[in-house]
N, C-alpha and C positions, 0 to 999 in steps of 0.2 A: 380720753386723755391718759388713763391707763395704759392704755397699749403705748401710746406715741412715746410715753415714757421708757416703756421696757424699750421699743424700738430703736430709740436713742441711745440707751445703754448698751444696748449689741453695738454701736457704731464707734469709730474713735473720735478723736476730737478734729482729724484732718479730717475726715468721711463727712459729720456735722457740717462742718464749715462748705464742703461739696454739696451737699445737697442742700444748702441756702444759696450758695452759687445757679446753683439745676434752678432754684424756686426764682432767682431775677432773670434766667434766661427763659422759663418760662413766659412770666410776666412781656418780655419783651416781644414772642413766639405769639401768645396772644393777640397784643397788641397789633403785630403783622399780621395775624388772621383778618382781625376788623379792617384792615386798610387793603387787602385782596382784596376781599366781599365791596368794601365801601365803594374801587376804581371802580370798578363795576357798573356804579349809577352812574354818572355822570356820562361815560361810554352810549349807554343805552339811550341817554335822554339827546343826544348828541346826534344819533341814528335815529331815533322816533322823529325827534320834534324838530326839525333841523333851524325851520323858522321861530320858534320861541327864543332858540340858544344863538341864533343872529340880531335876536332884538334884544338880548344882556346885555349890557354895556358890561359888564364882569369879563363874559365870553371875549366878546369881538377886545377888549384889553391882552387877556390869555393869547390870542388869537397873532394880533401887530407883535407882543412879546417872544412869541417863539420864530418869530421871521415865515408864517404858514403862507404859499402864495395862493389859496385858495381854501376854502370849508374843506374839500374832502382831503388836499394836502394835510390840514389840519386835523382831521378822522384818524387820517393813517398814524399821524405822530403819537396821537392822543392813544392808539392801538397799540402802538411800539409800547410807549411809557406801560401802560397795563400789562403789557406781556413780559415786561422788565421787572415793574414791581413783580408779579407772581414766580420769576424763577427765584429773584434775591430773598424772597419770604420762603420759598421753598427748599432752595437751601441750608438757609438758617435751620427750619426745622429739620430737614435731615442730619446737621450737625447735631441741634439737639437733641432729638431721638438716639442718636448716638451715645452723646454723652451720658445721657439717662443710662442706655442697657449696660454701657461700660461698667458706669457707678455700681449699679446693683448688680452686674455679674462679678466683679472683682470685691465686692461688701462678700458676695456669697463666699468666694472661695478664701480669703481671709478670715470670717467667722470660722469655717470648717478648718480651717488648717489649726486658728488658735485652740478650740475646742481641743480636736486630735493630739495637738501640742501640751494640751492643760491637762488632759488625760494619761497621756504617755507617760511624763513630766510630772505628774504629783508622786506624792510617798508611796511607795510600794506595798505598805499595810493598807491603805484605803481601796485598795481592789477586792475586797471580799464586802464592801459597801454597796457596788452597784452591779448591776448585769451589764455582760460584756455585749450580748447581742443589743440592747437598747442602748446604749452608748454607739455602738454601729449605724443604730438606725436615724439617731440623732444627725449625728455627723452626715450619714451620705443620703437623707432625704429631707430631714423638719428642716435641715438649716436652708435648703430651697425652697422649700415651703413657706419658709419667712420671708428670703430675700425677692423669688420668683413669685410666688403667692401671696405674698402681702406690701413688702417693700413695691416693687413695681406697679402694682395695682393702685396703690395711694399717691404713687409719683403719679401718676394716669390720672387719676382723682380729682389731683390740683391742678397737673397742666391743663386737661380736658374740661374741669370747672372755669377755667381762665377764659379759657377761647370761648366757652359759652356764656362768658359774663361779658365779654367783649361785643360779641354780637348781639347779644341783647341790648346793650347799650347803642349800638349801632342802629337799629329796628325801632326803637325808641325815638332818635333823633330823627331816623327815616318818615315812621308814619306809630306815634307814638299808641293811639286808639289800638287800633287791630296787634299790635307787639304784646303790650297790657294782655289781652285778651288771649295772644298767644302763649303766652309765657303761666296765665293759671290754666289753660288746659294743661300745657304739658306737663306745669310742677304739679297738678293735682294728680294727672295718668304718673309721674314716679314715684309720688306718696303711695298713691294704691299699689304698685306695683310693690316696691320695697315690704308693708305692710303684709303683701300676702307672703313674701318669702323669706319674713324674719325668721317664722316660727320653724319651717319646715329647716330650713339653713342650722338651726341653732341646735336641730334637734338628729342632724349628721354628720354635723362638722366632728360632733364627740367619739360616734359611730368610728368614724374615719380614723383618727386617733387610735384606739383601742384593738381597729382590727389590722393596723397594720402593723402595730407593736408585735400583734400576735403570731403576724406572717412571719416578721424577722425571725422570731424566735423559735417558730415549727422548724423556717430553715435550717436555720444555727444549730438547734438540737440534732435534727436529723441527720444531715449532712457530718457533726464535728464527733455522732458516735455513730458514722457510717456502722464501724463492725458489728458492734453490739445492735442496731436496730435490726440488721439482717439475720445475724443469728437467733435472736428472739422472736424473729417475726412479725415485727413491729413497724415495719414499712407504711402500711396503711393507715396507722395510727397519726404519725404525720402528715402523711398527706392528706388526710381526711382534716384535721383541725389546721391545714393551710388553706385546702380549700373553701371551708365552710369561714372562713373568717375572708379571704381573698373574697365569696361571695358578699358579703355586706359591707365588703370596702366597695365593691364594684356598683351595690347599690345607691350606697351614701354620692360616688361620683358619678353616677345617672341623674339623678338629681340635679347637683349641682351645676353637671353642665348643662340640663335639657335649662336649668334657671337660666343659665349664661346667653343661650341661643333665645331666649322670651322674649328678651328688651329688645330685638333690633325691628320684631315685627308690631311691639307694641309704638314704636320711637315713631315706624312708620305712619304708623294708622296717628300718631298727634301729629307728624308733618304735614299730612294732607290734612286735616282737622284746622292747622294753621294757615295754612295758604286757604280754605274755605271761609275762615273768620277774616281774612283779607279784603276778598269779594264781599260779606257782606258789609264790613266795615266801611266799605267804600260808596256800597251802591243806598247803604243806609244814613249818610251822612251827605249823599245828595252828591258826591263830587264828580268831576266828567269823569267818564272808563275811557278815554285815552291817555289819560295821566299815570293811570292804574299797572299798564305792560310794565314800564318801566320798576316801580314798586313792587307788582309781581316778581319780576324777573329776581330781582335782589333779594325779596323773601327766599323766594324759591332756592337761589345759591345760598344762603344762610341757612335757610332748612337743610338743603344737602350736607353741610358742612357741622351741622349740631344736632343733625339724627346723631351720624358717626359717634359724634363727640360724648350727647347722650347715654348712648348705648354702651358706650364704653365706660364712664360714668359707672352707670347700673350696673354692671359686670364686675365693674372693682368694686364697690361696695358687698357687691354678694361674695368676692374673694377675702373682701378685710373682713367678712363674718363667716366667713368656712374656716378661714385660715388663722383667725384667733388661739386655739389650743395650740397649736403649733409652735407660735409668739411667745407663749406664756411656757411652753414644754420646752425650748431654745434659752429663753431670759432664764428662768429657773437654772437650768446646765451652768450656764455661764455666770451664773450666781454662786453656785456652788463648788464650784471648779476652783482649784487653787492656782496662781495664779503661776505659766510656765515655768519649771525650773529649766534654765538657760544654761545646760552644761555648757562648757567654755571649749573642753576638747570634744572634738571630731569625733566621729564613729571610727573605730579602729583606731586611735590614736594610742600609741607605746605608753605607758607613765612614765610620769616624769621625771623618776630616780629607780635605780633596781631595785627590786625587793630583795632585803637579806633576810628579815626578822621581822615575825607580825606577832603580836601579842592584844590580849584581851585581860583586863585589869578589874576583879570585883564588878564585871557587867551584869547588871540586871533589867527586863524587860518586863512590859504588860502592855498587854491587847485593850485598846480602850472598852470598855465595858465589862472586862473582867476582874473576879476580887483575888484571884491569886494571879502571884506572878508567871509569866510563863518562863523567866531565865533566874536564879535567884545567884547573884556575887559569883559570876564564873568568872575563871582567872585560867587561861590558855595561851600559851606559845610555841609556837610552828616556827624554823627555822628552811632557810636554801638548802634543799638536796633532802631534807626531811619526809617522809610520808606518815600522816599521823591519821589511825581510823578514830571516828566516832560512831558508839553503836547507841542503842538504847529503844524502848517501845515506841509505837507511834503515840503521837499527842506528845514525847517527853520533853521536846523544848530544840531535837536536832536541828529541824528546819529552820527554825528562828534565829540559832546559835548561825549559823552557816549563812544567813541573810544578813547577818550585822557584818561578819568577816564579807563578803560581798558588796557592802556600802549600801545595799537596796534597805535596812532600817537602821535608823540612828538608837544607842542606848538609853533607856531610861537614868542609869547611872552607871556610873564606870568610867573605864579609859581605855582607848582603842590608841594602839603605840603604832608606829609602821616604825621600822630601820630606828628604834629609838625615842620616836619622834614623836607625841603625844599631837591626834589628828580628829576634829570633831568631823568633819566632813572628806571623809577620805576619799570617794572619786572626782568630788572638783579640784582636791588639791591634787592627788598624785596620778588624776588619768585612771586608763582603764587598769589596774595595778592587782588584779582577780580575774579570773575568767571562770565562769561555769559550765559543767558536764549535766545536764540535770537527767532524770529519769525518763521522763517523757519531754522531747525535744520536738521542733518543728522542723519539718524539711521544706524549705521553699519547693515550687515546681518550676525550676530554671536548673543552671548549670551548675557545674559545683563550684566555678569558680566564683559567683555571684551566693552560692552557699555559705561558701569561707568567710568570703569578706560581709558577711551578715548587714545587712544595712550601710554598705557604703557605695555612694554613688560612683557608676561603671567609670569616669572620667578620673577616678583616684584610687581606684585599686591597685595595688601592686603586685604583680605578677608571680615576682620574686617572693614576695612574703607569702604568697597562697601555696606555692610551689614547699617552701620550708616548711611550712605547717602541717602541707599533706605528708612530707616527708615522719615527720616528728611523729605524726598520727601512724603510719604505716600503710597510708592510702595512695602516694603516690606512683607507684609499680601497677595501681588497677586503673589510674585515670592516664598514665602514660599506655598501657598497652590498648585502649579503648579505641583511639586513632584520633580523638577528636580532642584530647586534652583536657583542658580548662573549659572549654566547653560542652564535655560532655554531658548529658544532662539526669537530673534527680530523681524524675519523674514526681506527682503528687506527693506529698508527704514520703517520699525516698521511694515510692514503690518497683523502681527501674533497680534498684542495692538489695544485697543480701542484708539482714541484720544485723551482721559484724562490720559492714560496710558504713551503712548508716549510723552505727555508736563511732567510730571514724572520724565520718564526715562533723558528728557534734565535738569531738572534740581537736578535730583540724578547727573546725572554726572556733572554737574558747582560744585555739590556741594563736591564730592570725593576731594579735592584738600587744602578743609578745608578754603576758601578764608575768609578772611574778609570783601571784598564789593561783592553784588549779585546784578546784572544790569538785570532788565528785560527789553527784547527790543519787545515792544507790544506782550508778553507772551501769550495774551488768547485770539489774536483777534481771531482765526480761532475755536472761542469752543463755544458751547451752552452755555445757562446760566446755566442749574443745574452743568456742567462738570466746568465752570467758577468758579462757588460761594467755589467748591472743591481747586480748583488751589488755590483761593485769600486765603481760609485758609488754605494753604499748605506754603504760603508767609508769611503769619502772624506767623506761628510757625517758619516758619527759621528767622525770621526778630529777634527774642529774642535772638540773640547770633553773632549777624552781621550787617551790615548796608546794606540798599537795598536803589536801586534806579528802579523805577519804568518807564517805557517811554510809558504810553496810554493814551487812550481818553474814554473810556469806565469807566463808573460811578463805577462798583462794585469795579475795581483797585484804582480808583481816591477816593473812598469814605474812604479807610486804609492807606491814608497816612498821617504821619503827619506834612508836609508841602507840596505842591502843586508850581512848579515852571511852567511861560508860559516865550516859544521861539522864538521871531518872525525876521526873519532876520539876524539870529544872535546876536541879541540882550535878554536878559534875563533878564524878570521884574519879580519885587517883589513876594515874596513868602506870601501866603496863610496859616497858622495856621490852623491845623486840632483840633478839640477838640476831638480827637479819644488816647487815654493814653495805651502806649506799655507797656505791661505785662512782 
């Protein structure tokens, strides 16, 4: 009941209400199981015994009623009707087999989106809480593992329980003796079977967990510091603890599948067990064996029809006990996950007044679980056309100063002003109104045009604004002379660009979005000085229509600003007067 519980709390309250729906169509799918199986007798005893079923007065009534001009006229009708009922039952179930996978593949891809959403979307200080690769792994495998490995197994569970409570009830009313008797072999062979495969299940399903966690992450590490594991030598090291953990995932799901594949040879050996307890039921109770074919025959299609069902039964149950951790590693996320923030504008969307004046009023900050602060009363303002550096040690408080002016965290106390205008939540009010340069930057592996526009889908790009951007950046003349334009493309993490190229391309795209403050965050540590002296006038020319904030230590950046602010502690003293005059 635990799990069913977390189960339903992944779901929404429309999904809930769908799969009570799925549970009365089931119920109904059942029900048309018993009534295939059931035509069945009547057909047979119709062919056996022709003269018993002429001496019914029930029959020969049946018979004058459908206008038959003869018994085997009547066969034939009686044949149609059976072949009628079995396509209109089969139908059905293929709708609702349908409806079943629809439900749980679109549950799957809804859970994973909102996770991904809740992730994205929470506060930007809560990313030094959790691991990125296991957030990964979440998303693009447990949540299948819940929806594909557990959600549809237990759908399976109930419909496939149905159809076999149906024929058991059918078998009952048939020849209730020998059904009895069927029905404790076969429940006792799934007791034993379950029984044996509780422990060994319970005791890899955790396996399984643990080492896939570990896979992600050999990935993730290895592959996101490609350079550094080559240079060190270090290659082996990952793929040795990818592989030795890939090895004990592979084992935990040997297991579990060779368990999967058990039930259908054991279901066998109780089907024939059952149709034997038939025979004797019959021949020990003294009744004719001509009566018995017919009986036979109907067990027999209900056996065919509740092996399957069994077996599949057994299957999902080893799946609702593999796949538990999973359930519980899903429910947990999405318990803890805050709950999407719903920016209002679009990716790339302009804000929604120009920026002239940003100012920062007695702000102070702290890191949850820290006893000092990390920003203590800073009071900062940056004007249009302004370049203002910030220098100071690492750990002094720059970054965090530079994330509040970005919108990505909110003040402990203080007041963040835009144009005047005192603003608790500056990017849902005024749009993307910031753009950043950071230090280490990502390069999609696509074209630069789909670079620029950073996360905006290809059907709302503007052509014209990537084109301005690459201008503004001083990248345009190298993606015009390439032949292919907008589409030429980045390579891996820019590997196709020079490094002057790729510091460019990160701030053509800060700049697609039209912000009014440009934060560079140590922008050019990683550049020579002639590729340098390019970026600083790349900076100078955007700075004539915007306000930049600057965060280095390096003289060529320090030397165009026109004020200079130092950080120390959290603390921010006095500004420095540039005698450098913006154009």
């Amino acid at each position: 009941m635990k799990e069913l519980k977390q189960l339903a709390g992944l779901l929404t309250k429309a999904e809930r209400w769908s799969a009570i729906g799925l549970l009365a169509l089931a119920l109904v799918g059942a029900f048309a199981e018993a009534v295939g199986i059931g035509a069945v007798f009547p057909l047979l005893s119709l062919l056996s015994q022709p003269q018993a079923m002429l001496a019914d007065e029930r029959v020969r009534s049946v018979i004058v009623w459908t206008g038959a001009a003869s018994y085997e006229q009547f066969v034939l009708l009686a044949t149609a009707v059976l072949m009628l009922v079995f396509v209109v039952k089969n139908l059905f179930l293929a709708v609702l087999y349908y409806a079943q996978t629809r439900f749980v593949c679109l549950a799957d891809a809804r859970i994973g989106a909102d996770l991904l959403s809740a992730y994205l979307c929470a506060p930007y200080g809560e990313r030094v809480e959790h691991n990125s690769a296991d957030r990964i792994r979440v998303v693009t495998t447990e949540v299948s593992k819940v929806t594909l490995g557990f959600l549809m197994p237990l759908i399976a569970l109930v419909t496939e329980g149905l159809v076999v409570v149906s024929l058991v009830v059918l078998l009952l009313v048939v020849r209730p003796q020998a059904a009895v008797l069927a029905f404790v072999l076969m429940g006792a062979m799934s007791v034993a079977v379950q029984a044996g495969f509780r422990r060994s299940l319970g005791a890899h399903r955790h396996v399984r967990v643990e080492a896939s966690s570990a896979m992600f992450r050999s990935v993730s590490e290895g592959l996101g510091a490609l350079k550094e594991t080559k240079v060190l030598g270090r290659e082996q090291h990952f793929v040795r603890r990818f592989r030795d953990n890939s090895v004990r995932y592979a084992r935990s799901t040997i297991v579990f599948m060779t368990m999967n594949l058990l039930p259908r040879l054991l279901m066998e050996t109780a089907a024939v067990a059952t149709l034997a307890a038939c025979i004797i039921v019959t021949i020990v109770t003294r009744q004719p064996l001509d009566t018995i074919v017919p009986v036979l025959t109907v067990f027999g299609l209900a056996a065919v029809r509740i092996m399957p069902s069994a077996t599949r039964m057994l299957s999902a149950i080893n799946n609702l006990r593999y796949y538990v951790p999973a359930l519980r590693d899903v429910s947990a996320h999405v318990a803890n996950a805050p709950r999407p923030l719903r920016v209002e504008l679009g990716p790339g969307t302009a804000a929604a007044e120009p920026l002239e004046t940003f100012e920062l009023r007695d702000v102070s900050f702290s890191y949850p679980g820290e006893t000092a602060p990390t920003l203590r009363s800073v009071s900062l303002s940056i004007g249009r056309g302004e370049i203002v550096a910030l220098t100071g040690r690492s750990g002094s408080g720059k970054t965090t100063l530079s994330d509040i002016m970005l919108g990505l965290v909110a003040p402990a106390a203080g007041e963040v002003r835009v144009n005047g205008r005192s603003i608790r939540e500056p990017r849902r009010e005024l749009g993307t109104y910031a753009g950043l340069v950071p230090q280490n930057f990502f390069i999609l592996d696509d074209t630069v045009r789909r670079n620029v526009a950073f996360g905006v889908p290809q059907e709302e790009i503007d052509d014209e604004r990537v084109w301005r951007a690459l201008e503004q950046a001083r990248l345009a003349e190298r993606v015009r002379t390439d032949g292919r334009g907008l589409d030429m493309p980045a390579g891996e993490n820019g590997a196709l660009l020079s490094g002057g190229e790729r510091q460019r391309l990160a701030i053509a795209r800060a700049l697609y979005p039209q912000p009014g403050l440009l934060v560079f965050d140590e922008a050019t540590s990683a550049l020579d000085s002639a590729t340098e002296s390019e970026i600083v006038e790349t900076i100078l020319t955007v700075s004539r229509t915007r306000a930049v904030l600057v965060i280095a230590h390096r003289p060529a950046l320090l030397g165009i600003a026109t004020r200079t602010f130092h950080i120390e502690n959290g603390i921010l003293t006095g500004a420095s007067e540039s005698e450098r005059t913006v154009t």
